[in-house]
Structures are given as structure tokens and as C-alpha cells.
C-alpha positions in Angstrom: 12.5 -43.7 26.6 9.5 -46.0 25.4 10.2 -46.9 21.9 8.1 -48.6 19.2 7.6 -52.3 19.9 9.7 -54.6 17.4 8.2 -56.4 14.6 8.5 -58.2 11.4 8.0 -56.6 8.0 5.1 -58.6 7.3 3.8 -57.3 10.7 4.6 -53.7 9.8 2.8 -53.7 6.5 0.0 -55.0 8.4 -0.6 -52.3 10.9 0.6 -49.6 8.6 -2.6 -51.0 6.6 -4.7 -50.8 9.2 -3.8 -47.2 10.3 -4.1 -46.3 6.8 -7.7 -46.8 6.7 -8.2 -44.6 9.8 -6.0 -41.8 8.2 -8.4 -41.9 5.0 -11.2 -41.0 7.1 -10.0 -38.4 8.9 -9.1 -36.7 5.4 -12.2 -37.5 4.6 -13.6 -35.6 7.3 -11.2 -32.6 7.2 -12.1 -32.0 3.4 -16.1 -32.2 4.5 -14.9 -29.8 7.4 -12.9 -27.4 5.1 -16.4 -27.4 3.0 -18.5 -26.2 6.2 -15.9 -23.6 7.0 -15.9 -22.0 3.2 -19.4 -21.8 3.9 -19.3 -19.8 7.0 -21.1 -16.2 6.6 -18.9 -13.2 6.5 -18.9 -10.3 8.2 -17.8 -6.6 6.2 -15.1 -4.7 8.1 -15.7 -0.7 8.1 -13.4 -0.2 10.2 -10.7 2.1 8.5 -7.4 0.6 10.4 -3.9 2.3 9.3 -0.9 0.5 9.7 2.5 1.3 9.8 4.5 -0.9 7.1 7.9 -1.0 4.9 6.4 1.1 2.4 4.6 3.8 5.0 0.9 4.0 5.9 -1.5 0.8 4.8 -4.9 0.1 5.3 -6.3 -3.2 5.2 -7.1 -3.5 2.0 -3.9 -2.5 0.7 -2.4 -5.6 2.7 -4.4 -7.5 -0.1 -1.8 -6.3 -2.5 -4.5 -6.2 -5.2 -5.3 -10.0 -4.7 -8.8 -11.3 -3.8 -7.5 -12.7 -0.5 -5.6 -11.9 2.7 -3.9 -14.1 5.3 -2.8 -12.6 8.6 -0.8 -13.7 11.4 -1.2 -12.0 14.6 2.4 -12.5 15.9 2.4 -12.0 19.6 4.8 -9.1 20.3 3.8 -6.4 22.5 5.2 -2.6 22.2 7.3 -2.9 25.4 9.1 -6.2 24.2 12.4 -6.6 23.0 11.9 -9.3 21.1 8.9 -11.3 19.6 7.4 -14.0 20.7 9.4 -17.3 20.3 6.4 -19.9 19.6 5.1 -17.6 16.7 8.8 -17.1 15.7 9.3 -20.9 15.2 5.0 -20.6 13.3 7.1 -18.2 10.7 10.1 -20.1 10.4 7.8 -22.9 8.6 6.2 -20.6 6.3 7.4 -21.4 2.4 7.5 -19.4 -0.9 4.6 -17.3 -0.9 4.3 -17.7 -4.3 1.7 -20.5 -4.6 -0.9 -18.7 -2.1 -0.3 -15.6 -4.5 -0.9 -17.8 -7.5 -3.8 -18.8 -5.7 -4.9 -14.5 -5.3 -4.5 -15.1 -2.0 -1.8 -12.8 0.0 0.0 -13.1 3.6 0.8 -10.5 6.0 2.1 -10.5 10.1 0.7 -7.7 12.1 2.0 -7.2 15.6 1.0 -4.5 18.3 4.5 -3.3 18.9 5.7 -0.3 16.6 7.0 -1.1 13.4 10.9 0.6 14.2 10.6 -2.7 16.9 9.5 -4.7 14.4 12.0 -4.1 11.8 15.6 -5.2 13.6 13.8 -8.4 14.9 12.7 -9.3 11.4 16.4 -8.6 10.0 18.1 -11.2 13.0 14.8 -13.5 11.7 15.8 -13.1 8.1 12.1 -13.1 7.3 11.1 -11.5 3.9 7.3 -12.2 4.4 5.1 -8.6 4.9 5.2 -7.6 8.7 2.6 -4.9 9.8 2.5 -2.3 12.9 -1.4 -2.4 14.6 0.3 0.1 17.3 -2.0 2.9 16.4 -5.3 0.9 15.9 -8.0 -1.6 17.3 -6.9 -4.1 15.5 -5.7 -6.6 17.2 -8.2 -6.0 20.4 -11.2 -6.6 17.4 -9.5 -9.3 16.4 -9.4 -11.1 19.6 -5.5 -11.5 20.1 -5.1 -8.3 22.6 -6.9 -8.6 25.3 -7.3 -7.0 28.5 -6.9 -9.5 32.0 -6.6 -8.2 35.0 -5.9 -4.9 34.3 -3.1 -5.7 32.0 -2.7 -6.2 28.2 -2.4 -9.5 27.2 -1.6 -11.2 23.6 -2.4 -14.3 22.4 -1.4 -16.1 18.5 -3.7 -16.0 16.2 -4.7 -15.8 11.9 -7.6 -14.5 10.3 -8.5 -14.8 6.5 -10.0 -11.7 5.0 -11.9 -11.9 1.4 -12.0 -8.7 -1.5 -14.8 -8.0 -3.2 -13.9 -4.6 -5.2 -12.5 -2.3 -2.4 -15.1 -3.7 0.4 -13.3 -6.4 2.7 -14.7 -8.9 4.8 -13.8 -11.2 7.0 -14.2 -14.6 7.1 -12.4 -16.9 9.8 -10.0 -16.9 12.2 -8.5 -19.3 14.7 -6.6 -19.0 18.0 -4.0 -21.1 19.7 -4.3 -24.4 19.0 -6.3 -24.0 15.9 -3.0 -23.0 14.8 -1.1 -26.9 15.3 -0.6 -28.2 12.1 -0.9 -25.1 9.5 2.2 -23.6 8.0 1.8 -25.3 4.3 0.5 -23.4 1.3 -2.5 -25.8 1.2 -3.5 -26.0 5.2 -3.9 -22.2 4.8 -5.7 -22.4 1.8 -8.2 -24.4 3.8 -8.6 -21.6 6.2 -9.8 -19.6 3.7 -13.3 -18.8 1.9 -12.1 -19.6 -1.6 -10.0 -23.1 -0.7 -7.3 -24.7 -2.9 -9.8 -23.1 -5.7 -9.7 -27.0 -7.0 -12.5 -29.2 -8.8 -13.2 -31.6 -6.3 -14.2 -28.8 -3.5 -17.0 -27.6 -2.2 -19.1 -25.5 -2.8 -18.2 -25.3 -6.3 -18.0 -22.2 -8.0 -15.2 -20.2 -5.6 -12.6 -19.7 -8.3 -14.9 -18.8 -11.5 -13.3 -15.8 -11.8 -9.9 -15.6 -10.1 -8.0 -16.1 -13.2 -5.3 -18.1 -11.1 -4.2 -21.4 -11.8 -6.3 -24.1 -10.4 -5.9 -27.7 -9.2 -2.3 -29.4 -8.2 -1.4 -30.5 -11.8 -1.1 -26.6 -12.7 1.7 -26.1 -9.5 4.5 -24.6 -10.5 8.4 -23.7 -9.5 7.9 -20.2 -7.8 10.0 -18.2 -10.3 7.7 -19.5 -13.1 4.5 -18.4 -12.2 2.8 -15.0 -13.3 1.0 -12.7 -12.0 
């Protein structure tokens, strides 16, 4: 195994210095990237998907759970698999309290292709509690570009979409595939995917959280049995 080299602490301090510029910038740019991506156009979905669910029948925009924002995860797991996919099984496993992206209006939901009776003894071994969604019946995930068809087979592929509310129409407004996929798992890096952001002062464009009546900015965080909503 090829280790780090051995230095002094003086020596550390000064490369950890000298990285820590580089790091700054590359914040710097992902915050001016997060920007251009909450200004990407939207596009309305008219498309009147059911999906099959703990509670029965949903559509998409009861997914939203009344909030002004929806994350999904398209889990890979096909209707002829036994199990789901274990790369988007270890994606959920790092997915917190989703009680500060609902303080932030913003829900999260999994859909999968295979039928929800599949679905629900893999999610008890998981020990997931987060909203899982059958597409089995719909277009979904073929429109959403995570089904597709190769060679005269089916194939799936992981992916997450944000969706935005505006009264019962729904649009959506990003979504990433693969590899666009390293790194998120935090309430905030999925914030970031979506068209309203952290809903913090310093963002741009301004103006995305005027009326959300959510808290806003880090200092208003709170333990996730204290918020409201």
C-alpha cells in the first residue's frame, strides 16, 4: 500500500494551507454552479402517472406531500428482481433525517419499476422509513431516463430528479444520472440540486424563498423533533 509521505508538523500545516486555498475555490465555484443550475428553465409535466404506494394510489403531485418541492430517487430495481440494487442501497443508507429538507418545503421519495408488494419486504430487511414508490404501471421511469431499452432488453440505470409545485401544476426541473450522483446524500448537497437551494441570503438568484414560510439560513437549523410544520 502507498501511504502518505512523512512529515513534520510545521510541514503539514504548510501544505494543509496550500490545499486550503484550492478547496476555497472550488466552493467558490460549486456555489456559482449551484446558481446556474437554479436558473435552469423548467419544463411542466402533464403527464398524469399513478403510483402504487404505502397509502394506495399517488400521483405525482401527491409525492409532494403538500410541500413546494420533491426529490426522487430512481432506485434501480427491476420487476423481475429479488432484490434491489446494492450501489443505490448503500445511496439510501446515507440519507439522514428528512426533516430539514421538509423544513426546507422540500420532500423525498424512491420510485422503482418493480411492483410495490417487491418493494415492501426489501425495504423492511433495509429498515428504511423514507417514502418508496411503485412506477410498475407507468412511463415514468422510461421519461425519466433511468429505464431504457438496449438491445432489446430493459435496462435501468440510478438516477434523482427534483420536481417544483406551483399550486397543483408540477414541473420539473433537474436531474442527474450516474455519477452526477458521487458526493450527494446530505440535506444541503440535495438542496443544491434543487430550484429553490438552501433558500439562504447569500444565494442566487435571490428571491427563491419569499414565500415558503420555512426557516431560512443555517443559524435557524434545528434538532429534527423541534421543528414545525
Amino acid at each position: 500500500m502507498s501511504l502518505p509521505e512523512i512529515v513534520s508538523r510545521e510541514e503539514w500545516h504548510a501544505a494543509r494551507e496550500e490545499l486550503l486555498v484550492k478547496e476555497k475555490v472550488v466552493t467558490r465555484a460549486r456555489d456559482a454552479l449551484n446558481a446556474e443550475r437554479r436558473r435552469l428553465p423548467m419544463v411542466e409535466i402533464t403527464e398524469e402517472y399513478v403510483f402504487d404506494g404505502g397509502d394506495g394510489k399517488a400521483s405525482l403531485l401527491d409525492l409532494f406531500d403538500a410541500r413546494h418541492q420533491l426529490v426522487v430517487y430512481h432506485f434501480m430495481f427491476a420487476p423481475e428482481w429479488e432484490a434491489g440494487c446494492r450501489s443505490c442501497s448503500a445511496f439510501l443508507d446515507q440519507i439522514g433525517h428528512l426533516a430539514h429538507l421538509k423544513a426546507r418545503g422540500t420532500s423525498f421519495a424512491v420510485v422503482s419499476r418493480a411492483p410495490f408488494p417487491r418493494i415492501l419486504p426489501f425495504k423492511a430487511r433495509m429498515g428504511w422509513a423514507l417514502p418508496w414508490y411503485s412506477s410498475y404501471d407507468n412511463g415514468f421511469n422510461r421519461d425519466f431516463g433511468v429505464t431504457d431499452e438496449q438491445s432489446g432488453q430493459l435496462v435501468e440505470r440510478p438516477g434523482l430528479s427534483c420536481f417544483l409545485r406551483d399550486g397543483d401544476r408540477v414541473f420539473h426541473t433537474y436531474s442527474t444520472y450516474e455519477r452526477g450522483l458521487d458526493g450527494l446524500g446530505s440535506t444541503t448537497s440535495l438542496l443544491d440540486l434543487t430550484a429553490l437551494g438552501r433558500q439562504e441570503e447569500w444565494e442566487e438568484p435571490k428571491g427563491r424563498a419569499s414565500d415558503l414560510g420555512a426557516p431560512a439560513g443555517s443559524d435557524r437549523i434545528r434538532y429534527h423533533d423541534e421543528y414545525e410544520f
